[in-house]
C-alpha positions as CSV (number, residue, x, y, z in Angstrom):
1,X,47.5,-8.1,21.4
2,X,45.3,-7.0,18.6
3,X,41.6,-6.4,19.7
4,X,39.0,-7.9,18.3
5,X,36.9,-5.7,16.1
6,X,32.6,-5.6,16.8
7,X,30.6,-7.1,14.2
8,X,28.1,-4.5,13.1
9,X,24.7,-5.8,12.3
10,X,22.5,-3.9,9.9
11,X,19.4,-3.1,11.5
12,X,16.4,-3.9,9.2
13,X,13.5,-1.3,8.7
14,X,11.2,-1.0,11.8
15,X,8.0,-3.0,12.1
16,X,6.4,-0.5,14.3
17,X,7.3,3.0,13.6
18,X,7.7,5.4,16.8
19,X,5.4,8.4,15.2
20,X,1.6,7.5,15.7
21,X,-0.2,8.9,12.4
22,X,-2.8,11.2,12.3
23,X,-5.2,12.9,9.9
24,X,-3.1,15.9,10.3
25,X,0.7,14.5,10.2
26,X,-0.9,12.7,6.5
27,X,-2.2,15.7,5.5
28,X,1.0,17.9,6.2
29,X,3.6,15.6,5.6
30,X,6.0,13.7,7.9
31,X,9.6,13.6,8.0
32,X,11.2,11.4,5.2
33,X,14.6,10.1,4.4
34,X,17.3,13.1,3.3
35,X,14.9,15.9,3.5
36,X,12.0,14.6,1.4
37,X,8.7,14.9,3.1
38,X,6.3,11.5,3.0
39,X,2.3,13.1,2.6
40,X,-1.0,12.3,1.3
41,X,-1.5,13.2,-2.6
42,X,-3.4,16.4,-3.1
43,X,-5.9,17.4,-5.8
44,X,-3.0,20.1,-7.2
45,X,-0.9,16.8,-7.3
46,X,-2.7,14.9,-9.3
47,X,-1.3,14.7,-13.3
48,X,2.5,14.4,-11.1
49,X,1.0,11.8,-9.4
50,X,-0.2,10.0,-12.4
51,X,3.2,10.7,-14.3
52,X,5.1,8.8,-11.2
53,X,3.2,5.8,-11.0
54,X,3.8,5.0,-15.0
55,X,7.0,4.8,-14.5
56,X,5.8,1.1,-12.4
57,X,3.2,0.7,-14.1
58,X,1.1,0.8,-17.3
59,X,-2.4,-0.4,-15.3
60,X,-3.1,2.7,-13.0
61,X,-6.8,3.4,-13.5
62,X,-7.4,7.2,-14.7
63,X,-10.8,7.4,-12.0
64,X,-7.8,6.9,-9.5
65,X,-5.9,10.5,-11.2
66,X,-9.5,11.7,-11.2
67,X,-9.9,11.0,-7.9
68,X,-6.7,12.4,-6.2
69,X,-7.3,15.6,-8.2
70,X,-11.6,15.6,-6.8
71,X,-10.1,15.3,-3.5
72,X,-11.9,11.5,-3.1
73,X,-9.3,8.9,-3.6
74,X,-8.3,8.3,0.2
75,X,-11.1,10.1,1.9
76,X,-12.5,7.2,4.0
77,X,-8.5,6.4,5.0
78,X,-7.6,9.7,6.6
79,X,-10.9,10.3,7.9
80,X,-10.1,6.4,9.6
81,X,-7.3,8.0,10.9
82,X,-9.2,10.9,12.6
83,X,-12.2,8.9,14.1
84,X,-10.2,5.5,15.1
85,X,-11.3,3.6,12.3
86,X,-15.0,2.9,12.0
87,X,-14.9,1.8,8.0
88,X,-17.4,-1.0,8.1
89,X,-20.5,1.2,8.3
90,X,-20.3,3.3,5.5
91,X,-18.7,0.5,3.1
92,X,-22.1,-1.3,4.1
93,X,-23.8,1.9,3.2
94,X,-22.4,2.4,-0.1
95,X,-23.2,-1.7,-1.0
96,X,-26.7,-1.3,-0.4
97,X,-26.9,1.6,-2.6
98,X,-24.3,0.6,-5.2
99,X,-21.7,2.8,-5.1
100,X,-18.9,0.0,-4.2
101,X,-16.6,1.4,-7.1
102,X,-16.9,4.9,-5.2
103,X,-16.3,3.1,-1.7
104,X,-13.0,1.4,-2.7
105,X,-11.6,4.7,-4.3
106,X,-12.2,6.2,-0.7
107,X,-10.7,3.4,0.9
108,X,-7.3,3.4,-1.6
109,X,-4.2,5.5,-0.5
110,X,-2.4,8.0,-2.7
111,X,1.0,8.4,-1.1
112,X,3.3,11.3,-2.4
113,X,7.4,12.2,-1.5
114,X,7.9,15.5,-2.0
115,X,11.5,16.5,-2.1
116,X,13.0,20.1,-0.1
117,X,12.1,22.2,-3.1
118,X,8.7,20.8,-3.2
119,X,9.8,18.1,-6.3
120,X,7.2,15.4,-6.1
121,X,9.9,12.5,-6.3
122,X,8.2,9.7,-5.7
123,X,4.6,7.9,-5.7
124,X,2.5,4.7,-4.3
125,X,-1.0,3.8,-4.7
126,X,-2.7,1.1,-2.4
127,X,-6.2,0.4,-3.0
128,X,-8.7,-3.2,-2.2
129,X,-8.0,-5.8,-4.2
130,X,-10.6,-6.2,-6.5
131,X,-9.7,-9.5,-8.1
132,X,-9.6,-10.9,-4.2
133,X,-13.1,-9.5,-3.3
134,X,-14.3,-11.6,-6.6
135,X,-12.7,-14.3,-6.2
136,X,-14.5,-14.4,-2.5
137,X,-17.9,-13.9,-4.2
138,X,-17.1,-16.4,-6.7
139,X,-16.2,-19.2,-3.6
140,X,-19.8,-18.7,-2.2
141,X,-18.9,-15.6,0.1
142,X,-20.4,-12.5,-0.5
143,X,-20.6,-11.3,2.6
144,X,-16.7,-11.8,3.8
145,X,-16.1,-9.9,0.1
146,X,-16.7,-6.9,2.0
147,X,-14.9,-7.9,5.2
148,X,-11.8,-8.4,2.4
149,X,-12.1,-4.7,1.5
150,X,-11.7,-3.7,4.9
151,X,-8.7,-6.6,5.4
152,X,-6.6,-6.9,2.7
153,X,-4.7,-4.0,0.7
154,X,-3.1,-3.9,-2.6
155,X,0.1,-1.6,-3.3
156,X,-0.5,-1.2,-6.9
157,X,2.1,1.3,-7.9
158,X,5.3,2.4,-6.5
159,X,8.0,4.5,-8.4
160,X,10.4,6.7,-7.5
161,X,12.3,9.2,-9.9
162,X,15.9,8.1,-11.2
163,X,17.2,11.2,-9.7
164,X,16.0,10.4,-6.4
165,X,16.3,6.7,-6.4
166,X,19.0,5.2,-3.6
167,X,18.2,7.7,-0.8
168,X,15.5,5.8,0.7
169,X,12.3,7.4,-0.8
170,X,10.5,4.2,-2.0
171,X,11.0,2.4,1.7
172,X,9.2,5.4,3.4
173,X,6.7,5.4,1.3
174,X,6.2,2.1,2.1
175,X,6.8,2.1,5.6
176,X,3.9,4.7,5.5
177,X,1.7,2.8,3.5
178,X,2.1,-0.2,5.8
179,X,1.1,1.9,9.1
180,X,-1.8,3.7,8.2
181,X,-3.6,0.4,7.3
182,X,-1.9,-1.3,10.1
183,X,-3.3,1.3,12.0
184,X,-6.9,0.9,10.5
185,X,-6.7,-2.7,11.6
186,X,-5.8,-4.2,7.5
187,X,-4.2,-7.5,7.9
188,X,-2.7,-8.1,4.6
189,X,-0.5,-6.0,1.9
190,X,0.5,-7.5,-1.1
191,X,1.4,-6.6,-4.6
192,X,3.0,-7.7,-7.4
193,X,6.2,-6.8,-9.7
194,X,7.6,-7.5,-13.5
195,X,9.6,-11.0,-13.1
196,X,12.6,-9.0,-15.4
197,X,12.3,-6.3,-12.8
198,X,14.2,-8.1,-9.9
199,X,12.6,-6.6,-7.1
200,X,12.5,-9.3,-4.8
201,X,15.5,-8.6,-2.9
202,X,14.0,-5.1,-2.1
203,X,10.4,-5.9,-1.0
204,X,12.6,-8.7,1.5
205,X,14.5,-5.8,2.5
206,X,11.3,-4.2,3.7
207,X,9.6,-7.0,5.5
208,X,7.7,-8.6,2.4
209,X,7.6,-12.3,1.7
210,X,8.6,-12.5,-2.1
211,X,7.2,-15.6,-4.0
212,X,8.4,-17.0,-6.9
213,X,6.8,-16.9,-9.8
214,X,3.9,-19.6,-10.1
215,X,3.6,-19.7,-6.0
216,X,0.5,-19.2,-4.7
217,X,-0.4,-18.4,-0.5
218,X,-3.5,-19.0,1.1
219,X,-6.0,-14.8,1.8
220,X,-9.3,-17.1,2.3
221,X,-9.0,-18.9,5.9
222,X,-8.6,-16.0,7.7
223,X,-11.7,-14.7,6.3
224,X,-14.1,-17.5,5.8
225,X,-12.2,-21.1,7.1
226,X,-11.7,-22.0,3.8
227,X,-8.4,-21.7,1.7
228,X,-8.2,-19.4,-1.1
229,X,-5.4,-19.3,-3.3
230,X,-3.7,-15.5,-4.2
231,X,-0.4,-15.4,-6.7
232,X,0.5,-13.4,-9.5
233,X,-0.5,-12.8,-12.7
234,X,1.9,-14.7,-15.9
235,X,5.1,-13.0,-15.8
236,X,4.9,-11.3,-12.5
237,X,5.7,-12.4,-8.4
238,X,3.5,-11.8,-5.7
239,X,4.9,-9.9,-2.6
240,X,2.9,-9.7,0.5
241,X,3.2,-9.1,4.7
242,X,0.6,-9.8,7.0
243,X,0.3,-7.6,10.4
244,X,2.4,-8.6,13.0
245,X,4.9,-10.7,10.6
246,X,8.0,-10.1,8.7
247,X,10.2,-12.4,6.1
């Protein structure tokens, strides 16, 4: 009599990776997928960096380049990492004395994968959503517009080089990218993609709710009891994960 064969189920990507992050292990690199190596952008890094993120996207913001290669963009994140957190004092700081623009480049996240040979192969940029934190100032909040900066994350680029792409770069850099904020106590990540790009079957993949296009989900009553509406821009779909949930 024949035996039955097991059904193998395809595990899906871990919620809650097993290496805590530190400063350091940012800094130096931790172990990706097929030998590449998943790190914090440096300033030597910087025009590579740039060059990667193109390849998503047209709308990456030179003072971001600038910043990776001054050593800024990120600062407040892996020094988060260090002290346990602690954000909401100098973004309160840098309010009263107008320097927001220089507080949210501190609190973005310039994600490198640097391949065995030391190859940059792949990029990701998360950084607070402006166009959230206005439209909270515009509903009457101004206060909770910071508390959004300190909330809610925006991946704004991710790319990986052709050469490099179906060995699982882009999902560490993600998986990255979603623990250090999760670890910084962010509730939201969310971006958006080009409709003609197709990508919604990979953010599900990797734990993202993927709307389509013209939907709209509620960022405002966690933050002030009211609803506030979030989707994409014409042409694109919003992806997005809150802590502690999955698609």
């Amino acid at each position: 009599m024949a035996k039955k064969a097991k059904l193998q189920r395809r595990k899906r990507p871990s919620s809650s990776p097993s290496v805590r992050l530190t400063r350091q292990l940012l800094v130096d690199g931790i172990s990706g997928p097929d030998g590449t190596k998943i790190r914090l952008a440096r300033p030597e890094d910087s025009l590579r960096f740039g060059e990667l993120l193109h390849l998503a996207t047209e709308q990456i913001e030179v003072e971001h380049v600038d910043g990776v290669a001054a050593g800024q963009c990120g600062k407040w994140v892996v020094d988060g990492l260090l002290t346990g957190g602690a954000l909401t004092e100098p973004l309160v700081r840098a309010a009263t004395s107008g320097r927001l623009q220089e507080a949210a480049l501190a609190l973005s996240l310039p994600l490198v994968a640097e391949d065995r040979d030391g190859t940059l192969v792949g990029a990701l940029l998360a950084l607070p959503p402006g166009g959230v934190v206005q439209t909270v100032q515009e509903a009457g909040y101004e206060q909770h517009s910071l508390l959004a900066m300190l909330k809610y994350v925006k991946i704004k680029g991710l790319a990986v080089t052709e050469a490099a792409r179906g060995r699982g770069v882009g999902g560490a850099l993600l998986k990255r990218c979603t623990q250090v904020y999760w670890q910084l106590d962010f509730m939201l990540l969310f971006g958006e993609f080009e409709i003609e790009r197709a990508l919604g079957p990979y953010y599900s993949r990797h734990g993202f709710i993927v709307l389509e296009p013209g939907e709209i989900t509620d960022v405002g009553f966690v933050l002030t009891g009211r609803p506030i509406g979030l989707g994409a821009a014409p042409g694109e779909q919003l992806f997005f994960r809150w802590k502690g949930k999955t698609s």
